[in-house]
N, C-alpha and C positions, 0 to 999 in steps of 0.2 A: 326689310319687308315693307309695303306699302299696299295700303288696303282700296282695292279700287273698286266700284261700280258696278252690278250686273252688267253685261251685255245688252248692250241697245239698239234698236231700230224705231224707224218711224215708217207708217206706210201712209200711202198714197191712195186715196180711194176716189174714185172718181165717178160723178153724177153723170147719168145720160136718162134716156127711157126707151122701151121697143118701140114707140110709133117709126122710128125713122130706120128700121130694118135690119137684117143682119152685117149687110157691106159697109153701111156705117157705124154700124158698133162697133165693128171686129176693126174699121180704120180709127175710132175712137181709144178702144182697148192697147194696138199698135201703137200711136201717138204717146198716152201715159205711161207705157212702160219706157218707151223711149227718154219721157221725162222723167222717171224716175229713175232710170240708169245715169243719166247726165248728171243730173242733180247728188245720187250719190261720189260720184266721181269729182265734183267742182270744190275747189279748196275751201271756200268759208264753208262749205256742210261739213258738219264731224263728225256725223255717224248716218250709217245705210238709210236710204230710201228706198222701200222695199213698195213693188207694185202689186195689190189686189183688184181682180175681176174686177171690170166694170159694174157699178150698179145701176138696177132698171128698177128695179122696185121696194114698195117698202120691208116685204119678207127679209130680200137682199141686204139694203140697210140693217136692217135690225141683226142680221148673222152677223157680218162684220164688227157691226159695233160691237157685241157680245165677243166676237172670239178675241178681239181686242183688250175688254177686260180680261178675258182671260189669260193673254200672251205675256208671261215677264219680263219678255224681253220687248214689249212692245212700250214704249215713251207717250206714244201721240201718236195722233191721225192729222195728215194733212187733207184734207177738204178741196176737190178743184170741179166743178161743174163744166165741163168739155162742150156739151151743149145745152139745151134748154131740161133740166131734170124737176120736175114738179115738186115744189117741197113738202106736202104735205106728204109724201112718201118718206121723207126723212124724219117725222117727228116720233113715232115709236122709237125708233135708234137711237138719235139723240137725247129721248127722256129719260131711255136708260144711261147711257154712256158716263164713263166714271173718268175716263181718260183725258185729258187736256186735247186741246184740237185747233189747229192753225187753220185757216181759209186762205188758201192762196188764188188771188187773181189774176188768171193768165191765160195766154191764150198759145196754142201750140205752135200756127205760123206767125213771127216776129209780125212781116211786111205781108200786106194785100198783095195780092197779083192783080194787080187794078187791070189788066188787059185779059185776063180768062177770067176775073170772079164772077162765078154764076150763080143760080138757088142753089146748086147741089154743096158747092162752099158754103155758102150762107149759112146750111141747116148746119151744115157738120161743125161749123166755128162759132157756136152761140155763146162762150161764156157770158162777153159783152152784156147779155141778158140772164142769162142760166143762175152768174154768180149772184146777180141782182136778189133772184127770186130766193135762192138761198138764202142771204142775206137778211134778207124781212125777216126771213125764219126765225134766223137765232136771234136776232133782234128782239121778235116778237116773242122768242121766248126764253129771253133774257141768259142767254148759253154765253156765260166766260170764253173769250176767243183772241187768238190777235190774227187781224187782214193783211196781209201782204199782196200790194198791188205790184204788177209789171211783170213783163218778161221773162219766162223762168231760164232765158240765159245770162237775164244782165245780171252782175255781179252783187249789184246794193242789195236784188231783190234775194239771190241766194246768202249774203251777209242779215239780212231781216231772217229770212229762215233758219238760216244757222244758230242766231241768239238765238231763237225761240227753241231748239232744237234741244242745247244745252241746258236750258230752266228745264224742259221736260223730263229730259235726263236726271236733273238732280232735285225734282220732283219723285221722279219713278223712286227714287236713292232711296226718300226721305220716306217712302210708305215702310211702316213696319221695323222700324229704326229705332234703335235702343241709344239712348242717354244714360249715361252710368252717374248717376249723381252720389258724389263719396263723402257721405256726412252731408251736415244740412246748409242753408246762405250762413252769409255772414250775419252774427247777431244784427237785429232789429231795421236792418237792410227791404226795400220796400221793393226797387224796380226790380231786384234780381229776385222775384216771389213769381207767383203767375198760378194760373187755373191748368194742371196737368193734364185734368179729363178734357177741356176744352182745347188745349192746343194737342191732343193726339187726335179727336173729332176732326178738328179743321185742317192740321198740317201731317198727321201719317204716325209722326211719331210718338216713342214711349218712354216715359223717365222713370226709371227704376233706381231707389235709394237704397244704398249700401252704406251698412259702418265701416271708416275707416280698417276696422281691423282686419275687415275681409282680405282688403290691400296689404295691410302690412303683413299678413302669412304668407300672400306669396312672395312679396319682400325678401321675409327669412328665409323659405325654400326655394332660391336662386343659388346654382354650385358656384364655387369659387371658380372653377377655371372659365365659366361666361362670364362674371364679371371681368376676368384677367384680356380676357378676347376683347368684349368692349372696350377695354380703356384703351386697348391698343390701335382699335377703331377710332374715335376720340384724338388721339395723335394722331393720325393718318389724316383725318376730314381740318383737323381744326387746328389753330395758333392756340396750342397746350400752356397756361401759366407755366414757370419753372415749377414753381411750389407744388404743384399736383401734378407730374412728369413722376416718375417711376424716381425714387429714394428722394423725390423733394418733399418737402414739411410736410405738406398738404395732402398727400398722395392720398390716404384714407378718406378725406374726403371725398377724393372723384371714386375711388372703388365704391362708396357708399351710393352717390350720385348713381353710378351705374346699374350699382345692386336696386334702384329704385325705381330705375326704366325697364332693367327686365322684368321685375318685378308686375309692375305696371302694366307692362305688354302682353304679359302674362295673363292677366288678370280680364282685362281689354279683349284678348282671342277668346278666352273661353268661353264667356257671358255673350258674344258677338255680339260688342257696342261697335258704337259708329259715331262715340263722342263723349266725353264724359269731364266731370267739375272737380274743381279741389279747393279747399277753404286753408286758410292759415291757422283758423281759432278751434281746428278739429283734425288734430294730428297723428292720436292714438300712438302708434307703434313706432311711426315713422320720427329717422333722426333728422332729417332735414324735409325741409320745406321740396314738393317736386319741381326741379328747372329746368335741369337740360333735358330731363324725361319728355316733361310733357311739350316742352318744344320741337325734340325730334319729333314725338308722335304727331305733332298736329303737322309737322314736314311731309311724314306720310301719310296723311288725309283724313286724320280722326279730328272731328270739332272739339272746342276747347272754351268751356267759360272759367274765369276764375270765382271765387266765392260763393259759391255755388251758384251759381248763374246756367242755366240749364237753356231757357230760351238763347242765349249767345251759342252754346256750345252747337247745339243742332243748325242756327243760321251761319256759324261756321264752315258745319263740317255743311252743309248744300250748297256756298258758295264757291268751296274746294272744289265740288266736282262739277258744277256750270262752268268754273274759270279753269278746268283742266285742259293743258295743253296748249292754253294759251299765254303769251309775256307778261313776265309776273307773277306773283303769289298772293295769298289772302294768310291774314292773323286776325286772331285775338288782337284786341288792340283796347285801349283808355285813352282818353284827353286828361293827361296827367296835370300840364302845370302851361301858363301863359307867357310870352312874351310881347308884350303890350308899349311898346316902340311906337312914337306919331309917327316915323316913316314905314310903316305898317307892322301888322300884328301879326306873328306868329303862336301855333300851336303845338306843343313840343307832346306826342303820342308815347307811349312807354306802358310800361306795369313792374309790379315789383322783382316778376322774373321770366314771364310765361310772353313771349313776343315768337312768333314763329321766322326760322331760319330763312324760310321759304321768299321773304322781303327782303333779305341782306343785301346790300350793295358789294359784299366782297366775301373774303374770307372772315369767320365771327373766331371771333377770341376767347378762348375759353377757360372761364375765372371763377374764382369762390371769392365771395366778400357777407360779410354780417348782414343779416336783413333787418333787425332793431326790432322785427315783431315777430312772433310766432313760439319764444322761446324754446329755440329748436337750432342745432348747429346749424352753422353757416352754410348756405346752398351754392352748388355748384352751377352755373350758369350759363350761355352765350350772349356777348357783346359784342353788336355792332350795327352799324346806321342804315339807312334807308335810301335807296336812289331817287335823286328826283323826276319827277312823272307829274302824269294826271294820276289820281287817286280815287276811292269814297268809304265813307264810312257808312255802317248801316245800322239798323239797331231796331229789333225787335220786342216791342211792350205789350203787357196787357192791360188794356181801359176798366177791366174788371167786365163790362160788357161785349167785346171785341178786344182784336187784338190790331195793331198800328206797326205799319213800316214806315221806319224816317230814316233819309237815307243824304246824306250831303257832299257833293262832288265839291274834292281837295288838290289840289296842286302842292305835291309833296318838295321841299327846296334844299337846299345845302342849307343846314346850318350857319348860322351868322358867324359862330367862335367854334373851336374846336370846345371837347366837354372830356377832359380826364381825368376828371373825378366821377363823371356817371356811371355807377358798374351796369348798368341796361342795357336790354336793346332799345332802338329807337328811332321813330320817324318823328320829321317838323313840316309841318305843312301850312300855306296857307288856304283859309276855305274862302269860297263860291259863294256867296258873288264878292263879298267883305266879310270881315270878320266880326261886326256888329251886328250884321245882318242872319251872318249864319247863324250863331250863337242867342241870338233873341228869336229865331224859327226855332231852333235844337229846343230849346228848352220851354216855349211857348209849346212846341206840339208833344213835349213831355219823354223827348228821345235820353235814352239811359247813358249813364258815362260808359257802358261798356258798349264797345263794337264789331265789328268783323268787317277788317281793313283788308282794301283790296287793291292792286294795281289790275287786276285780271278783268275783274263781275264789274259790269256798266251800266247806268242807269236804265238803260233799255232793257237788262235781262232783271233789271227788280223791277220792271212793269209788266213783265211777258209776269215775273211770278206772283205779283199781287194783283193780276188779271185769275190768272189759273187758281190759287189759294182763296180769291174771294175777301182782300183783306185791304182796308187801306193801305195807301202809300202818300206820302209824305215827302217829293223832294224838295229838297233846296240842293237852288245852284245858280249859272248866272244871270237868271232872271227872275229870279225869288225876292218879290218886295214884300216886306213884314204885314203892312196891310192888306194887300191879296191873300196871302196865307192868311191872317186872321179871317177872314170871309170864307177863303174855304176850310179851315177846321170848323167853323158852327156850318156850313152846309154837309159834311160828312158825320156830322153830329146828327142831322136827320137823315139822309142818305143811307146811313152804314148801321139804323137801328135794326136789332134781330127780332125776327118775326117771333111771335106768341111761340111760347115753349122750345126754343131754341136761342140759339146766339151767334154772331159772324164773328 
């Protein structure tokens, strides 16, 4: 089972006015449906472009915007001003409007016909001006957007729309999204803490805390014969230890392991999360630490913090569904431990069990080995490495007064030596631009050891979301010099203050 997405669309709404009659509206009306069929149809789009009526006025505006809010299945509005449409007809709509909303800049014919173009072209092809006047609009009234200029056949401009398309998507996800947090952080633990009432205000979602025990009953009320099925799944997907194979030593261990993911899965359907934490130091019932549980889970699209880490687990699971469908996967991830070589530094990523499958470079191996903490039997696990790629790490904090996205593009590499003695999964990367560089950004702008690692989600789709969310962003990559970043964290220090009786 794999937990996916409502149903999405984006529509198309497109600016005109009645001065200029019914035969160029209805050729205006003509035109955007045409570009919103194309445009659903064109590979980097991922989901439908659905065409609404032209709008003439502000009435118009304001219905749409509303039925918008209302549509669940509706992501965003794409914005396209056809000809000249007065914006001050837009600002009722857009002051309600709760929805994220692209401005696309473009005009219907690619090429002039420089040998007919006459006024009657002219009027009917105004974005060149149209989009302008909109433009002021949201400008002047400071409306979160992203612009997409050119052609709505060339490719870049449909690859720009398409990231933007995806954030919205897993925007839509994150409204009304349950976090299962199971037991509390890890003692005396600071970055994995945060303002719950504030990040469901700002981001959608809800963190609901659970005692372990809630888990471990349905733990114990899992039948033997779904356990027996699992493990046999388990053999089928994965390179099975001998020892935990059917009459080897270990075998009780993976039945347990198993009995801990249906359990889990269990537990996960009923409550309808969409993401949830697990602590080592808060075990209750459970006989092992969760590993290969919450790794398959997070394979099928539930977010995943460890130690209680709640803001990770939900920037997880929204990354899942932005980077769905695309080459690659997104985990859980930590910047476990260094390797600090003058012929450059590497960063060897890992955790104690919880690495999602979804990054494997091959088939993962599947092992029980001692954990040394939790005092609790040995957990059953997947092991194995990472492909090399471009990468990023992201990581969500709260400043106590706003919340911060810091986000640092990695080039993930082969390993220098093989490692088998690591019973982990794991990627090694180097970061963007160096690794002095990165590492005195990372921890200057106060980004957490915990992340949500991604070959999928690109820096462009954490700007479309900390454009829509309202929230800093933070990257480093290959042109992030430590003294520019120091200048802009104290300029978003004033910037990103929350207005009297509220907070960003």
């Amino acid at each position: 089972m794999t937990i996916r997405p409502a149903r999405s669309e984006v529509w198309l709404v497109t600016g005109s006015q009645h001065l200029y009659g019914p035969g160029p509206l209805a050729q205006v009306g003509a035109n955007a449906r045409a570009v919103a069929k194309a445009l659903s149809a064109a590979r980097p789009v991922p989901y439908p472009v659905v065409f609404k009526p032209v709008v003439t006025s502000a009435d118009a505006v304001r219905a749409v915007c509303q039925e918008a809010d209302q549509a669940p299945q509706c992501a965003g509005l794409v914005l396209w001003m056809h000809t000249f449409s007065p914006a001050r007809m837009w600002i009722g709509g857009l002051s309600a409007l709760r929805k994220p909303f692209a401005h696309l800049h473009t005009q219907f014919n690619r090429d002039l016909p420089w040998g007919t173009i006459d006024m009657d072209f002219m009027n009917l092809n105004q974005a060149a001006h149209g989009d302008r006047e909109a433009g002021f609009l949201h400008a002047r009234m400071r409306l979160p957007r992203k612009v997409v200029v050119g052609h709505w056949e060339d490719p870049e401009v449909q690859e720009r729309l398409g990231a933007w398309m995806r954030v919205a998507r897993g925007w839509q996800d994150l409204q009304g999204a349950r976090i299962a947090r199971l037991g509390d952080n890890m003692r005396r633990v600071a970055v994995t803490e945060g303002d719950k009432v504030a990040a469901e205000e700002r981001f959608g979602f809800a963190v609901d805390g659970h005692g372990v025990g809630d888990l471990a009953a349905e733990v114990a009320a899992v039948p033997r014969g779904a356990v027996t099925r699992l493990c046999a799944e388990y053999v089928e997907s994965y390179s099975v230890a001998a020892q935990l194979r059917r009459g080897g030593a270990r075998h009780e261990s993976l039945r347990e392991a198993a009995r801990i993911e249906l359990g889990l899965r269990a537990f996960l359907v009923k409550g309808g999360f969409k993401g949830f934490t697990t602590t080592f130091e808060d075990l209750h019932g459970l006989r092992q630490l969760p590993g290969i549980a919450v790794q398959r889970l997070m394979a099928e699209g539930y977010g995943f913090g460890a130690e209680g880490d709640w803001k990770t687990a939900a920037l997880v699971r929204l990354m899942k569904v932005i980077g769905s469908g695309l080459g690659g996967g997104t985990s859980f991830m930590e910047d476990y431990t260094y390797h600090l070589h003058p012929s450059g530094s590497l960063v060897l990523g890992a955790h104690m069990l919880e690495i999602c499958p979804s990054i494997a470079s091959g088939r993962p191996s599947l092992e029980v080995h001692p954990l040394g903490i939790g005092a609790r039997e040995d957990p059953v696990r997947l092991v194995f490495g990472a492909p090399a790629g471009p990468a990023l790490n992201a990581s969500l904090i709260d400043l106590g007064d706003r919340f911060r996205l810091v986000a640092n593009e990695v080039d993930v590499v082969e390993p220098p030596g093989p490692m088998p003695r690591l019973p982990v999964a794991r990627a090694v990367w180097r970061c963007r631009p160096d690794f002095k560089t990165a590492c005195g950004a990372w921890i200057r702008s106060g980004g957490a050891h915990h992340t949500a690692f991604s070959y999928a989600v690109t820096s462009e789709h954490l700007r479309d979301l900390a454009e829509i969310a309202g929230v800093e962003l933070v990257l480093i990559d290959a042109d992030t010099r430590l003294a520019g970043l120091e200048k802009e964290l104290r300029w978003n220090e004033s910037y990103y203050q929350p207005p009297r009786g509220g907070r960003i």
